[in-house]
N, C-alpha and C positions, 0 to 999 in steps of 0.2 A: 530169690534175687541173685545169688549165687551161681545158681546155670544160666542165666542171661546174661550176667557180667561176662562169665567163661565165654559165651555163642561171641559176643561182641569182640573179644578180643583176638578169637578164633579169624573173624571176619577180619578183624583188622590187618592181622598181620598175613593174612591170604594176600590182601591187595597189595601189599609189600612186596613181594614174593613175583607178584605177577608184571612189575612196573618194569619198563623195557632195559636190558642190558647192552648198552653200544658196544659196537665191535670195533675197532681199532690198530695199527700198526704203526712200528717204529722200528727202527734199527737200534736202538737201545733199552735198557732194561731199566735208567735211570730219569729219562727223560722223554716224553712222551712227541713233544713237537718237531722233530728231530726228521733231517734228510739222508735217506742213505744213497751211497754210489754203486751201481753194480756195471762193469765196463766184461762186455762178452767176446774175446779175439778170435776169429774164424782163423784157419790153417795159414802159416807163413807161405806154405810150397805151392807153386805155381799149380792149377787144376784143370783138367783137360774136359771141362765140360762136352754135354752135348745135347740136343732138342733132347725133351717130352723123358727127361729124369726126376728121379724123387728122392726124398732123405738122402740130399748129398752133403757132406762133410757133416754128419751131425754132432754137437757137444755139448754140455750140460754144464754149468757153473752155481755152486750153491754160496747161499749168502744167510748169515742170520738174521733173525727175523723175529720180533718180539710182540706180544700180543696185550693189549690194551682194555679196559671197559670202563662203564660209566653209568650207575642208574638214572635212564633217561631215555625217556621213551623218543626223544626230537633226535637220538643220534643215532644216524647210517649203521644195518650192520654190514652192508654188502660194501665188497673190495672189489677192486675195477682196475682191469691191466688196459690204461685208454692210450689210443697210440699219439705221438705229436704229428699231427697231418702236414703239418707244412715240411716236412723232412722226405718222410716217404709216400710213395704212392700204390693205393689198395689195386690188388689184382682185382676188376671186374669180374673172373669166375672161379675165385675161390676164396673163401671170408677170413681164411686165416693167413691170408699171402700178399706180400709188401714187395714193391718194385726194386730191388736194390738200388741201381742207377740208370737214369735215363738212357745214359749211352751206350747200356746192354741190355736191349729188348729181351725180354724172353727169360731172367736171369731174377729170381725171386726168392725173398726168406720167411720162415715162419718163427715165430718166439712164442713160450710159452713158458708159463709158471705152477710149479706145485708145493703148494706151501702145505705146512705138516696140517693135521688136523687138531681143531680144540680140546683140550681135554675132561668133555663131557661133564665135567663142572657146571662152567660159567656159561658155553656153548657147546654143540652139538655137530654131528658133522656137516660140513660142508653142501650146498645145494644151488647150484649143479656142483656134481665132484669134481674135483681136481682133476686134472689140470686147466686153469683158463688162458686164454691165447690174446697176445696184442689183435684189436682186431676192430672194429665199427661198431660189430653184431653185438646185441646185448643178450643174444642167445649162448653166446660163448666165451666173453671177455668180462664178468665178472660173476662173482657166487654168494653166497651167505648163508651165513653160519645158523643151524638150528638151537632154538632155546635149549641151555643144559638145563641139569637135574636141577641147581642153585639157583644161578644168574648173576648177578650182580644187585643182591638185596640189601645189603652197609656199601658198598662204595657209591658214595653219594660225590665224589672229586674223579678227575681220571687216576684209576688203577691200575700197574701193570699185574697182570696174571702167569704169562709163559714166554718161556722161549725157544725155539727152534730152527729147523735149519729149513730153509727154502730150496729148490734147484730151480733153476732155469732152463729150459732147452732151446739151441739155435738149431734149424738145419735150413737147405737151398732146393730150391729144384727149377726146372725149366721148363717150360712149353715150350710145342712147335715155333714159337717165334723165335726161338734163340737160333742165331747165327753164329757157328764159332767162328766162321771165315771172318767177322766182323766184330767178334767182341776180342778174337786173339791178339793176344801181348799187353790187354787194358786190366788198369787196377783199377779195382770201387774198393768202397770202404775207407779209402783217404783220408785219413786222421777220424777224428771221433766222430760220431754223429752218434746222437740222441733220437731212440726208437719209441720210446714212450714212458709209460709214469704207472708207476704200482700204487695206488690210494683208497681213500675210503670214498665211495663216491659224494660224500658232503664236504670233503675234502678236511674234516677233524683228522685231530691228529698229525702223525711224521706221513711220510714218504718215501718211494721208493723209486731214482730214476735211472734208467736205462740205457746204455750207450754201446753201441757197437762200435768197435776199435779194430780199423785194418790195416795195409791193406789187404784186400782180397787180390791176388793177381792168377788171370788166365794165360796159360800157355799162351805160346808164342807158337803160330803157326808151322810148322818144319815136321822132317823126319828123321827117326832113329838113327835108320841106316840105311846104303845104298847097295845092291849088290849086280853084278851082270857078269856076261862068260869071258873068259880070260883070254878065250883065241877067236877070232874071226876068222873065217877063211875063205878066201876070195875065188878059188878054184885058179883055175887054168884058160890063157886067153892066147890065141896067135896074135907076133908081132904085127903081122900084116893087116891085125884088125883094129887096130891101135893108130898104126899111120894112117891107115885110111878113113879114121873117124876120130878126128884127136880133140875135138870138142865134146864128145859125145860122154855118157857113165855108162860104162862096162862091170858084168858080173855084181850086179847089185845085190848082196846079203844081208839079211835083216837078222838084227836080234834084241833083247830087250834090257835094260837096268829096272830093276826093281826096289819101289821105293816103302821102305819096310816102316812101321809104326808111326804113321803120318797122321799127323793131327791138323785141321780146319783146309785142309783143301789147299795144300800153298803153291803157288807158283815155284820155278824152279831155273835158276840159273845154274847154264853149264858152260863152261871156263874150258877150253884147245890151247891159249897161247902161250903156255910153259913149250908146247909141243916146235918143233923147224915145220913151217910149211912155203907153200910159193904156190901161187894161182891157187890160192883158199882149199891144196889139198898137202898133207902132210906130207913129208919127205921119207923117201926112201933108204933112211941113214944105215938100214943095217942089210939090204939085201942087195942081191948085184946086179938086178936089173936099173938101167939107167934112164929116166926121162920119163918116169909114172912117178905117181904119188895115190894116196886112198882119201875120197872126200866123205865123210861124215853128215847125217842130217837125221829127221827125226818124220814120221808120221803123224797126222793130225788127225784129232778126232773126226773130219767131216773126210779122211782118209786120203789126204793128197800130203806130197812128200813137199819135207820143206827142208833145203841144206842150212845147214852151221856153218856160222860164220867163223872159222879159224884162229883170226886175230883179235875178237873180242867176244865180252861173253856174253852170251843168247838169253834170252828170259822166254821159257815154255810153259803158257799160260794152264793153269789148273785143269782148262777144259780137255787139255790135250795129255791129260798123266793119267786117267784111268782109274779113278781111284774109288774102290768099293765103299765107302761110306768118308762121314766125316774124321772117323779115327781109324784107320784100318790102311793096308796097304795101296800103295799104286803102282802103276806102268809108263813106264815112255819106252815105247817104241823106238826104236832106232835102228838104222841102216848104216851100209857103208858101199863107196862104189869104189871102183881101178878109174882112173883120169889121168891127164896125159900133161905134166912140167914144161916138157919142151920135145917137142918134137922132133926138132934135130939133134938130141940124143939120145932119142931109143934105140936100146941096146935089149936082146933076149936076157932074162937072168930070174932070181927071185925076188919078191915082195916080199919086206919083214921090217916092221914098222910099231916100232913098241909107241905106247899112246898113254900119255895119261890127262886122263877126263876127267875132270873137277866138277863136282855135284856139289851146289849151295843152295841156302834159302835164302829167298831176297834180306 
């Protein structure tokens, strides 16, 4: 009677042993029901985005994080990083990627969490492993914990067991759809928005909720710098071909300004009217020829010349700057010709006409 009593209690305390241990979170070590904040700040500095990049601006924020159980087989052990859908909106072709803001196509984040592992106790590790991603997929947005050596066989109330540190990872990236010409100079991210909710998916237990906190701002369309050649030089013209065509542009020289470290393709005002001019060509203040002036204009991309206007400033549309990519340099073309003030006082002498040409972004 004595070794069946022994089998009996053998068995008994097995099925003890075996009865399910919930898994649970909280941001506290005292109180199990309990909300935590975790708020993730993308970079202050303006960023020069561009189409079809990856892991941009990435950062990582750790939060502690406490671990929970309960013998009872009715509670959840899987945790679920589930997004709030009415805030953001899921990239169709990638599971782990959220629309930042509507008003920048193309412009997308990923978040994700790695919380420590159990310590093989009460649970076992992690399956699927860490890290899981805000996300729809139930193939990647939550895990659960394997039975430890123990379990949870006396905690018959909720337990806390451990505590640890969590991190978080933000990063951005862009498809072909992104436009910097169109998303330049705009901030997302505008005060807090709420990305989603770290829980147990029976929802026992605290929580964990999510907030990204910007703004995020994108450069502003322009360029670094400007640069072009310091002399022009118009050559050599007889007076007599001057008088005899005094409507006409003589000695036409071309040369370029270069528009150095430009980001989104900008358009580009150029500003003459610090400059004396008369009949929309600058004066001849410093040389001794009398009754010319030099007109100024610029070449277009479909290759037809188009003059500057003197007294106010010109806007030369993107298409016509040359510009190798969306971040990288451009060209405007420009020219200059000899033209004719007044005719009744050409006089022989030289041309010398200091010029300053004002390069802005609208």
């Amino acid at each position: 009677m004595k070794s069946l009593l022994l089998c009996i209690l053998t068995i008994f305390c097995g099925s003890t042993w075996a009865a399910g241990c919930g898994f649970m979170i909280s941001p506290s070590a005292s109180s199990l029901n309990e909300i935590g904040y975790v708020t993730i700040t993308p970079s202050a500095s303006a960023q020069s985005f561009l189409p079809s990049q990856t892991d941009l601006l990435p950062q990582t924020q750790n939060s502690t994080i406490t671990y929970w159980g309960r013998n009872q087989n009715s509670v959840s052990k899987t945790i679920i990083l589930k997004p709030e859908d009415t805030v953001f909106t899921a990239d169709p072709n990638n599971i782990k990627g959220w629309l930042v803001d509507s008003s920048v196509p193309g412009l997308y984040f990923i978040l994700s969490v790695n919380m420590p592992q159990p310590n093989g106790t009460n649970w076992g590790n992690f399956s699927p492993a860490m890290p899981i991603y805000l996300s729809s997929n139930s193939s990647i947005n939550q895990t659960t914990p394997a039975s430890g050596s123990w379990g949870c066989a006396s905690s018959k109330n909720d337990t806390y067991f451990q505590t640890g540190t969590m991190t978080f990872s933000l990063s951005f990236y862009t498809t072909a759809a992104f436009d910097p010409a169109q998303a330049a100079g705009k901030q997302v991210l505008v005060g807090s928005k709420r990305a989603g909710t770290l829980d147990n998916t029976q929802d026992s237990g605290g929580e964990f909720q999510i907030f990204l906190q910007g703004p995020l701002t994108i450069s502003t369309a322009g360029c670094g710098a400007f640069s072009a050649d310091e002399t022009v030089n118009l050559g050599e013209i007889p007076l007599k071909t001057l008088q005899a065509s005094p409507d006409d542009e003589h000695n036409k020289k071309t040369f370029q300004v270069t528009l150095k470290n430009c980001y989104a393709k900008p358009t580009l005002v150029v500003n003459l009217s610090t400059n004396q001019s008369k009949n929309n060509l600058l004066t001849n203040n410093r040389g001794s020829a009398k009754g010319v002036g030099v007109g100024l204009g610029y070449t277009t991309a479909s290759n037809t010349s188009q003059r500057l206007n003197l007294s106010n400033p010109n806007t030369i549309d993107a298409k016509d700057l040359g510009y190798s990519s969306s971040a990288g340099n451009g060209i405007l073309n420009m020219f200059a010709i000899l033209g004719v003030t007044d005719k009744s006082a050409l006089s022989a002498g030289s041309v010398d006409i200091p010029a300053v040409i004002t390069l802005t972004n609208p």
